[in-house]
DSSP file (Angstrom, degrees, kcal/mol; ACC not computed):
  #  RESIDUE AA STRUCTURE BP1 BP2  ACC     N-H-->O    O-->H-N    N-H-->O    O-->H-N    TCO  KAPPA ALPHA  PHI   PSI    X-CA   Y-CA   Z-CA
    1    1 A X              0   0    0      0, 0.0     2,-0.3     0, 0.0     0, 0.0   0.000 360.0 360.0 360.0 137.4 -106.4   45.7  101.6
    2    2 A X        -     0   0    0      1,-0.0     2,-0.2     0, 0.0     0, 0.0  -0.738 360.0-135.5 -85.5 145.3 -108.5   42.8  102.4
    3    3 A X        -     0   0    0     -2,-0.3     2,-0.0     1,-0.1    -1,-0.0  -0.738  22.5-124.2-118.0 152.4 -110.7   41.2  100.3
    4    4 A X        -     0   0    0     -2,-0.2     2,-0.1     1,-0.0    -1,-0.1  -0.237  23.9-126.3 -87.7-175.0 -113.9   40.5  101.6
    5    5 A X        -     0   0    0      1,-0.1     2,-0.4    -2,-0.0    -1,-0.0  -0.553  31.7 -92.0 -99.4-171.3 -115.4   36.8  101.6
    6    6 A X        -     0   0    0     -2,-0.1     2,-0.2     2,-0.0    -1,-0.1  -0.720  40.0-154.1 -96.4 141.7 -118.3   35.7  100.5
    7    7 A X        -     0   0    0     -2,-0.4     2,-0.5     2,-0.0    -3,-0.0  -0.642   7.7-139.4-119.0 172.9 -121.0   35.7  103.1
    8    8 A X        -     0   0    0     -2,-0.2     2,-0.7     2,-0.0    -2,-0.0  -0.987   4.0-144.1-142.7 127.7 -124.4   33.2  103.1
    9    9 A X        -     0   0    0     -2,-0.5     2,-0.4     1,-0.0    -2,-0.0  -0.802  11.9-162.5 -93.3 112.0 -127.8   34.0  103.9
   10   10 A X        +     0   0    0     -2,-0.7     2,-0.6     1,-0.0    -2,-0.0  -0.553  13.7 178.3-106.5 122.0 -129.7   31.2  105.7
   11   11 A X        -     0   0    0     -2,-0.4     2,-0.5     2,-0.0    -1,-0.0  -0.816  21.7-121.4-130.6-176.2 -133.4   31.7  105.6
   12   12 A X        -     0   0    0     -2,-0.6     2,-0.4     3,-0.1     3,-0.2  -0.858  21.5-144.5-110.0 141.1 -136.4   29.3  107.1
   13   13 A X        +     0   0    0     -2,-0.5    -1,-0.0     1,-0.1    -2,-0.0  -0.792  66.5   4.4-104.0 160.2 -138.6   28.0  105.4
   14   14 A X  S    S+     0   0    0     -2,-0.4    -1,-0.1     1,-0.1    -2,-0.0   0.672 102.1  92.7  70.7   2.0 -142.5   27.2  106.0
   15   15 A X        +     0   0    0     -3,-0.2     2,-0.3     2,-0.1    -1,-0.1  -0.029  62.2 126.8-127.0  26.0 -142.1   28.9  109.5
   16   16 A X        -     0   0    0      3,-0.0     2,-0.3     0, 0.0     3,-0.1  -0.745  50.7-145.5 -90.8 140.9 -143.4   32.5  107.5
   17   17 A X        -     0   0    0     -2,-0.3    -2,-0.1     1,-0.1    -3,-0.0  -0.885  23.9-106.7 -99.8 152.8 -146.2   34.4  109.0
   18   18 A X        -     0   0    0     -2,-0.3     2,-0.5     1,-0.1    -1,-0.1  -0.053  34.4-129.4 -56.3 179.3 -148.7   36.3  106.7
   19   19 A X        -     0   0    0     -3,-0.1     2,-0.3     3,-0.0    -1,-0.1  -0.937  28.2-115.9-128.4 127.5 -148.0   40.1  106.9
   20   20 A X        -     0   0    0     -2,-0.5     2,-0.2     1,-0.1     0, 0.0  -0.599  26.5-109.6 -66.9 122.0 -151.3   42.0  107.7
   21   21 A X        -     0   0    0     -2,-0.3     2,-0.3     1,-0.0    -1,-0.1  -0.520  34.2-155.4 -85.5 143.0 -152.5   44.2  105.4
   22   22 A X        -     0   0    0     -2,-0.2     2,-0.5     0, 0.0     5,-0.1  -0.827  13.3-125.9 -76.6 121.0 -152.3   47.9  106.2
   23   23 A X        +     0   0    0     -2,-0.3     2,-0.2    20,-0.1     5,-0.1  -0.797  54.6  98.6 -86.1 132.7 -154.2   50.6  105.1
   24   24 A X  S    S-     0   0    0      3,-0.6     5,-0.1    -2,-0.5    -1,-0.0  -0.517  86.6 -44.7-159.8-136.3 -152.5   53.7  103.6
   25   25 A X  S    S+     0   0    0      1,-0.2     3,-0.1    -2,-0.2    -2,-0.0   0.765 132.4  53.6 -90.0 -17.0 -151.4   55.6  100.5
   26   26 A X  S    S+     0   0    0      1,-0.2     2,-0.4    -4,-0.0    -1,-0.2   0.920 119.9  31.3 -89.0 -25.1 -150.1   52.0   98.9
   27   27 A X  S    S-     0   0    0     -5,-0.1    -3,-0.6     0, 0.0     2,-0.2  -0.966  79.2-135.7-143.6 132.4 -154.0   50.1   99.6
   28   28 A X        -     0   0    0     -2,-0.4     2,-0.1     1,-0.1     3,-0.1  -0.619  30.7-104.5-100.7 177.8 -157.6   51.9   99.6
   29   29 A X        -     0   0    0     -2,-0.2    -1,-0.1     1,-0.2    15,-0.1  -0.337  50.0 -90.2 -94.1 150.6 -160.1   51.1  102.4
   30   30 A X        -     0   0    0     -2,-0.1     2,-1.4     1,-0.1    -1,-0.2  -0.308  48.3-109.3 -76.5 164.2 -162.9   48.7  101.1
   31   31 A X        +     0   0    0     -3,-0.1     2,-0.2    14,-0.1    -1,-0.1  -0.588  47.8 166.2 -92.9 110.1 -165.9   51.0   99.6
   32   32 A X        -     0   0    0     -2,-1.4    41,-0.2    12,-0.2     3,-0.2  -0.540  53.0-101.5-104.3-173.7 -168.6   50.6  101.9
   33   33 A X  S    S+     0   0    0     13,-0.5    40,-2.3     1,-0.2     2,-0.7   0.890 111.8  52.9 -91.9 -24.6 -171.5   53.2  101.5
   34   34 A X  E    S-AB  46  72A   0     12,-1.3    12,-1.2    38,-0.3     2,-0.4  -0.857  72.1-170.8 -68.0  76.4 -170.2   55.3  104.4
   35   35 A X  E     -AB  45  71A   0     36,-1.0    36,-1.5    -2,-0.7     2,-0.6  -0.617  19.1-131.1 -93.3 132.5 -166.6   56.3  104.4
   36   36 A X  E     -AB  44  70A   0      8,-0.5     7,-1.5    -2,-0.4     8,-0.8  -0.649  24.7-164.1 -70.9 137.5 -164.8   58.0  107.6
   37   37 A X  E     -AB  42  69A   0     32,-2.2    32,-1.6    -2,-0.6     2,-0.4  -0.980  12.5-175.6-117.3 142.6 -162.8   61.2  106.8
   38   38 A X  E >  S-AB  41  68A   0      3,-1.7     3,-1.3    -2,-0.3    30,-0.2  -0.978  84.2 -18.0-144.3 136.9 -160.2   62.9  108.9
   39   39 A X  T 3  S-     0   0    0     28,-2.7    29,-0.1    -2,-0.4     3,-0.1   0.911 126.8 -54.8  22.7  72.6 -159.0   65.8  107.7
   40   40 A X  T 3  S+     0   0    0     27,-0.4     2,-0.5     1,-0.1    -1,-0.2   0.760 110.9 118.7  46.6  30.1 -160.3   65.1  104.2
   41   41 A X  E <   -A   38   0A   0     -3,-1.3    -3,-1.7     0, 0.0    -1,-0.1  -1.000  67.2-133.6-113.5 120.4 -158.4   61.7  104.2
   42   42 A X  E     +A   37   0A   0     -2,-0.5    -5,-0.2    -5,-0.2     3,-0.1  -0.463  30.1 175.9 -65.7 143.6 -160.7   58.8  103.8
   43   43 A X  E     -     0   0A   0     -7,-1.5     2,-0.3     1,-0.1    -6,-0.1   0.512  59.1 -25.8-132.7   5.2 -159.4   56.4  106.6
   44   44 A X  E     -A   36   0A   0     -8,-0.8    -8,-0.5   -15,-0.1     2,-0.4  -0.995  61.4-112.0-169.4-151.2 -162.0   53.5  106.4
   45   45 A X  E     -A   35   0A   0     -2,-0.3     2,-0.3   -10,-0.2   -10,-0.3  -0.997  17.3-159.0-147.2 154.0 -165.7   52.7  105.3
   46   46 A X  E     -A   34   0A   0    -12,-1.2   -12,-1.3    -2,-0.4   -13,-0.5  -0.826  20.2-138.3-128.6 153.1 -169.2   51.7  107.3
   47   47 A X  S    S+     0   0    0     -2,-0.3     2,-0.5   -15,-0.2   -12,-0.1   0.670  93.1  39.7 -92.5 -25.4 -172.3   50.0  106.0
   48   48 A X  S  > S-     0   0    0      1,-0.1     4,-0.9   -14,-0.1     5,-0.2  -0.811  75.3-134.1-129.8 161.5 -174.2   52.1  108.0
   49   49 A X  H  > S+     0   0    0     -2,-0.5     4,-0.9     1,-0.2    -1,-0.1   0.728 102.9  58.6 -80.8   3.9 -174.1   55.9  108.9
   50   50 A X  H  > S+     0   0    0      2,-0.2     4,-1.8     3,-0.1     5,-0.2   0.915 110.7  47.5 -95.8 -35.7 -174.8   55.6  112.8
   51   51 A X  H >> S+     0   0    0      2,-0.2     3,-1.3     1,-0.2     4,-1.2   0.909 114.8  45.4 -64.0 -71.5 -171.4   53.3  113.0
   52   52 A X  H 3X S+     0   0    0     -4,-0.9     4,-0.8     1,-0.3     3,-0.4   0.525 114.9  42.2 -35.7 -75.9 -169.6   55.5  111.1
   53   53 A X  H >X S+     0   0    0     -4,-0.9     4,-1.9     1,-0.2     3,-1.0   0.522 112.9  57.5 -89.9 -56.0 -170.7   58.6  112.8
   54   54 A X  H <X S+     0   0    0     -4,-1.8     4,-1.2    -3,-1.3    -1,-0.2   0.925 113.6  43.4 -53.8 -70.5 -170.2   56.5  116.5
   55   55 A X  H 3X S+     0   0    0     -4,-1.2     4,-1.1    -3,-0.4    -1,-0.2   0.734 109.0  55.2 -34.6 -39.4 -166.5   56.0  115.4
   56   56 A X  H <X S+     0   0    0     -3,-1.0     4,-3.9    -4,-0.8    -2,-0.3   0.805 105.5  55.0 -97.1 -22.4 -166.0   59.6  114.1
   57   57 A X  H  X S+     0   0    0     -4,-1.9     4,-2.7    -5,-0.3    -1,-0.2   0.902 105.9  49.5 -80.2  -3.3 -167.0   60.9  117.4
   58   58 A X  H  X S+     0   0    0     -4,-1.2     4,-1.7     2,-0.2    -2,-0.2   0.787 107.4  49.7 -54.0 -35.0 -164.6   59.0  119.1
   59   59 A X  H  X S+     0   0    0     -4,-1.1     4,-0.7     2,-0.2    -1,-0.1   0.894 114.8  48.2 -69.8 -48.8 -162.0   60.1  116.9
   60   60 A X  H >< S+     0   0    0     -4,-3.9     3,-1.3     2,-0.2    -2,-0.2   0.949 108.7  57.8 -34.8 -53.7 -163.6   64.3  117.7
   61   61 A X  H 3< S+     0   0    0     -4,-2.7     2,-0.4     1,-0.3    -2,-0.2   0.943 112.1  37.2 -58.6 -62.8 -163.5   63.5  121.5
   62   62 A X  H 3< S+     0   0    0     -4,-1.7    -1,-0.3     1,-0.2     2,-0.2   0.428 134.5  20.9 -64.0   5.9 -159.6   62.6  121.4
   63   63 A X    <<  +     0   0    0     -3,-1.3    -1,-0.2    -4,-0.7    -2,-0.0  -0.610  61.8 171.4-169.4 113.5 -158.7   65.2  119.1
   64   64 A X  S    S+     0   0    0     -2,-0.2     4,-0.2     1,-0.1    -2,-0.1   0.903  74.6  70.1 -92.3 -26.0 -161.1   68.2  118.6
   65   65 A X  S    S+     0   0    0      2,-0.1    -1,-0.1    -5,-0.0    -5,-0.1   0.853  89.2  87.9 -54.3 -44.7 -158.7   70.4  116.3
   66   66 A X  S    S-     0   0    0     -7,-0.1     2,-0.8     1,-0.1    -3,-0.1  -0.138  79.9-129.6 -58.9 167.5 -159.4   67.7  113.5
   67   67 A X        -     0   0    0     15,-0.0   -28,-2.7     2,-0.0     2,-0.4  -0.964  25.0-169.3-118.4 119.1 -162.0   67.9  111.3
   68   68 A X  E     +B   38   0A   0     -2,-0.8    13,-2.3    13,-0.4     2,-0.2  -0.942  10.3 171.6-115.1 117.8 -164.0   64.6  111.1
   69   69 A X  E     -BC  37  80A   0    -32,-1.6   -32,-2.2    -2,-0.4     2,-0.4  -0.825  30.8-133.1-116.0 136.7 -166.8   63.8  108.3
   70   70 A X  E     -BC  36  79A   0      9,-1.7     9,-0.9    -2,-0.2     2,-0.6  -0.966  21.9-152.7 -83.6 122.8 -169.0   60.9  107.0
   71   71 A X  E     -BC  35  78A   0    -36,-1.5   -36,-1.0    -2,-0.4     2,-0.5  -0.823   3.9-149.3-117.8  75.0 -168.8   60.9  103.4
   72   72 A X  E  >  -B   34   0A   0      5,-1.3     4,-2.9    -2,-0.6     5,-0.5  -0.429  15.5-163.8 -69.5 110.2 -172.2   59.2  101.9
   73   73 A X  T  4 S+     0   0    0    -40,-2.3    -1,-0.2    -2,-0.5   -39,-0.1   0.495  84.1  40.6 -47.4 -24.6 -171.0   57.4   98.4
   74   74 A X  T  4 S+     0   0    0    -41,-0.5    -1,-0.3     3,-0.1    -2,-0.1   0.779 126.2  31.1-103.8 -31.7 -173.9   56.9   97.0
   75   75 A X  T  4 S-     0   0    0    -42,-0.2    -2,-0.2     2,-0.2     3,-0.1   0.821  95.8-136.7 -92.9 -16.5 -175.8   60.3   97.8
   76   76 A X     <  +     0   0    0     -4,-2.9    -3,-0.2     1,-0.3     2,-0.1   0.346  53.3 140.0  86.1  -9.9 -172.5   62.3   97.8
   77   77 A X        -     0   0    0     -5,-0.5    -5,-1.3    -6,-0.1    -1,-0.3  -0.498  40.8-156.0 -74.8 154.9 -173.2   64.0  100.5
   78   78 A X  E     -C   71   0A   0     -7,-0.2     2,-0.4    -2,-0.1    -7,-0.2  -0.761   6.0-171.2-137.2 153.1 -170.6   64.9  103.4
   79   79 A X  E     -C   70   0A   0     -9,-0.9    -9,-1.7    -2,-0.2     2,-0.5  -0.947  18.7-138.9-150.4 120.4 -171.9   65.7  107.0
   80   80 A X  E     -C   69   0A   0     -2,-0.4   -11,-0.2   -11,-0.2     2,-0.1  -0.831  15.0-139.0-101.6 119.4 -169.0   67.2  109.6
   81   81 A X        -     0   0    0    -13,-2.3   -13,-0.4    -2,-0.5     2,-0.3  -0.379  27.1-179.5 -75.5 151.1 -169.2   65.7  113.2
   82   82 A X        -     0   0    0     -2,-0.1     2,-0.1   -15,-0.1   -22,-0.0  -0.884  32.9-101.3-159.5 158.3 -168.6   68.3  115.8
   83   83 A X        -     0   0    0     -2,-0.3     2,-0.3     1,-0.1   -26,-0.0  -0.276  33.9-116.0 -89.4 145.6 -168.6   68.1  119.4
   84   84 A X        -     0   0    0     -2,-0.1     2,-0.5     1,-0.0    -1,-0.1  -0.770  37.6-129.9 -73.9 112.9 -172.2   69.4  121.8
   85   85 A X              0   0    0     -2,-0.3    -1,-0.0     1,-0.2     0, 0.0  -0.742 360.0 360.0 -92.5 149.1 -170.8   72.3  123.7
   86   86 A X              0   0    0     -2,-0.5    -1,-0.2     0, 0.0    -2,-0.0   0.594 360.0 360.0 -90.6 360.0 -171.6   71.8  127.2
């Protein structure tokens, strides 16, 4: 048997870029008063309810099977976007 050697890890310095943060399970979305939901998952927040609402019908048109909501934080109330049938 061979034994192995010892091997050396060369790294750079100063030449690092920052790493972007990503929202998911590990980081929540900042609390605006307007939070998007798909399928009961918060996935970000709005200051006002027509951007949120603008956003979540984008999300309806490209996928109608989900169910997409604006979640108002301070009144608590939830309002589920759905598509005008033509």
């Amino acid at each position: 048997m061979r034994v192995r050697e010892k091997t050396k890890t060369i790294t750079k310095k100063g030449l690092e870029e920052p790493e972007q943060e990503l929202l998911g399970q590990r980081k929540r979305p900042e609390k605006g008063q307007f939070l998007l939901q798909v399928d009961r998952q918060t996935k970000t927040s709005y200051a006002t309810y027509e951007a949120a609402e603008e956003a979540g019908l984008v999300i309806k048109k490209g996928h109608p099977i989900v169910q997409v909501a604006v979640y108002d934080a301070v009144a608590g109330a939830r309002k589920i976007i759905e598509l005008l049938k033509s």
